[in-house]
N, C-alpha and C positions, 0 to 999 in steps of 0.2 A: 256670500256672507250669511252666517246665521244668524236671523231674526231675535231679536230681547224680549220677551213677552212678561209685562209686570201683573202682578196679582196681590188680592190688598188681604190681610189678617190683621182682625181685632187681636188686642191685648190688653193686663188685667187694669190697665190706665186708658181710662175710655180719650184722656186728650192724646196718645199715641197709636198712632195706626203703622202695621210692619207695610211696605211694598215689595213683595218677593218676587224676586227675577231669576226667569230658570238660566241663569249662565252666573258665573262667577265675574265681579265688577273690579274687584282687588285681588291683592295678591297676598290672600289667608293673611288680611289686615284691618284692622278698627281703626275706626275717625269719628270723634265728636265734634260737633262745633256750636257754639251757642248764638255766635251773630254772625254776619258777612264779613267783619274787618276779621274777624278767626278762620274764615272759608277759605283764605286765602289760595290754600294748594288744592283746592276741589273749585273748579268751576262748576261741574253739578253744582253744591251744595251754595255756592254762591248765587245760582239763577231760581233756586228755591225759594231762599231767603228774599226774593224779589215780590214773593208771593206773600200779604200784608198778614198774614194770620201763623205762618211760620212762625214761628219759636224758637225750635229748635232741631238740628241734622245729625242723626246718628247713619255713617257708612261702614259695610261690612262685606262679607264677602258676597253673600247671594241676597242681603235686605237693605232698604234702606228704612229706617225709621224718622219719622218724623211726629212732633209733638207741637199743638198746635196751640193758638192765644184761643181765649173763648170767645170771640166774635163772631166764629159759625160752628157747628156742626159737621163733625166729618163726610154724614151721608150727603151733604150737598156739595162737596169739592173733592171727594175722592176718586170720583171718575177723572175730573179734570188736572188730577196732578198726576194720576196713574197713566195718563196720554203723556201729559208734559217728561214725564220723566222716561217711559219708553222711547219717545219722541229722539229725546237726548242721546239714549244710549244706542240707540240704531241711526242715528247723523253719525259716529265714530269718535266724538269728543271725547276728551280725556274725564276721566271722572276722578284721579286723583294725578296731581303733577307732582311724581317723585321726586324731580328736581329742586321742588319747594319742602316738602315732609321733610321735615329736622329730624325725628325719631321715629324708628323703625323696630314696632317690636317682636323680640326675639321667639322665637320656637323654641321649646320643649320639648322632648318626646322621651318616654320610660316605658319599659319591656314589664308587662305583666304575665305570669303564670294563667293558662284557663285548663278546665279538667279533662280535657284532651292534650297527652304529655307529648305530641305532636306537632301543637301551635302553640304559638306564642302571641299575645296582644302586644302594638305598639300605638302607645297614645298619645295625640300629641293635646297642647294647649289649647290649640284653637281649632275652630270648623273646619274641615278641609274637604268635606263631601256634603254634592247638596241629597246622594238619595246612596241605596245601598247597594254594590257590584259585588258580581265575585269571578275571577278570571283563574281557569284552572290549567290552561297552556299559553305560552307565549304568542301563539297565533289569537287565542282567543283575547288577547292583552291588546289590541290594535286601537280601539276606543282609549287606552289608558298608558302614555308615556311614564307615569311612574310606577306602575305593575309591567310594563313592557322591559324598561332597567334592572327593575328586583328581577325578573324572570332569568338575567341575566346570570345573576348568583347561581351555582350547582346545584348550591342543597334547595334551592325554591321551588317545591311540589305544587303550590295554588295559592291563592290572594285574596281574599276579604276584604272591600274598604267602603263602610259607613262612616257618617258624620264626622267626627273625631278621631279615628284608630282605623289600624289596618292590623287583620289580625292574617299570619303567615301561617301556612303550612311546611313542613320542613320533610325532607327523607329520612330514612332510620342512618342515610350513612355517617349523617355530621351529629353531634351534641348542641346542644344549645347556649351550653356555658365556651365554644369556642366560635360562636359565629352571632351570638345576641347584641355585642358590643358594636362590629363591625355594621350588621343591621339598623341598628338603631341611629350611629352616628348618618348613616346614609341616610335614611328618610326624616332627619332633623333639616340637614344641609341642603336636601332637595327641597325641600317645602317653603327653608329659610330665604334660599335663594330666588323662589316666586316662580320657577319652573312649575310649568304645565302639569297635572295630577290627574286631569281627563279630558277629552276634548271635548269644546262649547255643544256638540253636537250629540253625544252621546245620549243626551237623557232621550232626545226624539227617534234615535236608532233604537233604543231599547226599551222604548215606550214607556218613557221612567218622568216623564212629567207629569206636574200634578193634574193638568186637565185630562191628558189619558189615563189616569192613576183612577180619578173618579169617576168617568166614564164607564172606565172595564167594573169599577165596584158598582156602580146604579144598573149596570147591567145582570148583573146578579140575580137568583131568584132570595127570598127572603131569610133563609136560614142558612146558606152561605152568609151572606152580610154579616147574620148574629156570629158564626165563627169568626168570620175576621174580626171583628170587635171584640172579641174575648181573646182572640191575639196577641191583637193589638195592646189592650189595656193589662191583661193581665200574665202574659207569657215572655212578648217580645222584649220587655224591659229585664227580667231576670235572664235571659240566654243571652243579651249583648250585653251583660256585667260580667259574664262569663267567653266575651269574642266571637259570639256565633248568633245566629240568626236565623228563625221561622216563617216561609214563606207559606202562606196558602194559595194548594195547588189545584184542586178540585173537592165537589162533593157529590157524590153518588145518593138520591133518594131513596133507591132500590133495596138500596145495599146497606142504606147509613154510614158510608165509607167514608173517610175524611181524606185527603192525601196530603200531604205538607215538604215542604224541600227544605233541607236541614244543608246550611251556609256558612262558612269558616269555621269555628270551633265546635260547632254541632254536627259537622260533616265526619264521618267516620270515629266520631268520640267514643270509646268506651262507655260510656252512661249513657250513650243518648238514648240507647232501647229502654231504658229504663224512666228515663226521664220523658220519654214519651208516651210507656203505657203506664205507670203509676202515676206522670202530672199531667198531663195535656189530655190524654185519652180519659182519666176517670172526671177532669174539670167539666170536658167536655159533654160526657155523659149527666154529669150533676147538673148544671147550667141551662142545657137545652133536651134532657127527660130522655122521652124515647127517639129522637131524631137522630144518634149517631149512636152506632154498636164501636165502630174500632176507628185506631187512627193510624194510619200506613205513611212511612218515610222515605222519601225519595233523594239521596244525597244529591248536594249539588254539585 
């Protein structure tokens, strides 16, 4: 059995603390409840409410939030409810009883254009990835039952799935106005239906949890870290409005060499040369002076 490991995140209402768990708890599903007689189909959230400073239970798929009375302090009960609720979720207790959930809501998913006439973005309503994959053959799809099925489709060349979207890659042989429909209704109905989209285990096969995530970053020497920060803040959000993704891959002091791995719509894009030595290469150069000369792309 894989282990539930909770981890606690402030938010901008200091009486709400998130507890993020690296496995997915629901099935790409929200729960509020404001007392125990409303917990009713969450035994979690009813053994919370047990606890005299609760308030109130938001459940979702990889957090659970809670929002506290002001009687204490979250720095003195946070340890103790971030056990209590690990505790829970590694006994195998149910954390939501479908059999009681009256409404179940529905999924969305709509096919967006990105500037690689290649891929196509599908996004759906709600969170469906806790960190970001990309699977470019069906062998390499073994971590992931719902890129293992897409893989299934002919025209499927590679798979991107962060948070929200999955952005596809397709062959030259099919069009997109004859297979986008059919696409899209399938990764609606698979996600709707609470089927499997990765497995609990993936993030520690691919080193993709956040404690090894910060780990490999404090390992770093110092201006590595400054790149990924200027990534992070100011890159990665514009290239996944567009379906594709920046990873950093290395830095050379030698050399001032950057390297970076370009992931679903950035992957073989027409503009990406461009968009990497007119934005990223000259930001990178402005930002941090003489410390990088060029920045080199390595598809994913």
């Amino acid at each position: 059995m894989n282990t539930y490991k909770v981890s606690t995140q402030e938010t901008s209402n200091e009486a709400i603390l998130k507890f993020e768990i690296n496995q997915f708890i629901t099935e790409h599903q929200s729960f509020e409840f404001n007392n125990i007689d409303e917990a009713q189909s969450s035994p979690l959230a009813q053994q919370l409410f047990y606890l005299p400073f609760v308030k109130k239970v938001y459940i979702t798929s990889n957090f659970i939030a809670i929002e506290r009375y002001d009687i204490v302090k979250w720095d003195d009960v946070k340890t103790e409810v971030s056990e209590q609720i690990e505790a829970y979720l590694n006994s195998g207790e149910l954390v939501i009883n479908q059999d009681k959930t009256i409404k179940k809501t529905a999924i969305t998913v709509y096919a967006e254009s990105t500037p690689n006439p290649s891929v196509l973005k599908f996004i759906a309503n709600k969170k469906i990835f806790t960190a970001s994959y990309e699977f470019t053959s069906i062998d390499e799809a073994k971590l992931s039952p719902l890129a293992t099925e897409l893989f299934h489709f002919p025209f499927v060349k590679s798979v991107f799935f962060t948070e929200n979207y999955i952005s596809i890659t397709k062959y030259d042989i099919s069009d997109w106005n004859e297979i986008t429909i059919e696409l899209r209704e399938f990764i609606r109905s698979y996600i709707e239906n609470g089927k499997q989209v990765i497995l609990p285990e993936a993030n520690e096969i691919l080193e993709k949890t956040s404690e090894k995530i910060d780990a490999n970053f404090e390992a770093l020497d110092t201006t590595s870290k400054e790149i990924i920060n200027i990534l992070e803040e100011y890159v990665k959000p514009a290239v996944a409005s567009d379906g594709g993704n920046i990873e950093f891959e290395s830095y050379d002091p030698n050399t001032k060499t950057v390297k970076v791995i370009l992931q679903g719509a950035c992957s073989g894009c027409p503009s990406s040369t461009y968009t990497l030595k007119s934005g990223i290469e000259n930001m990178l150069k402005e930002m941090l002076k003489d410390k990088v000369n060029t920045v080199e792309a390595i598809n994913g």
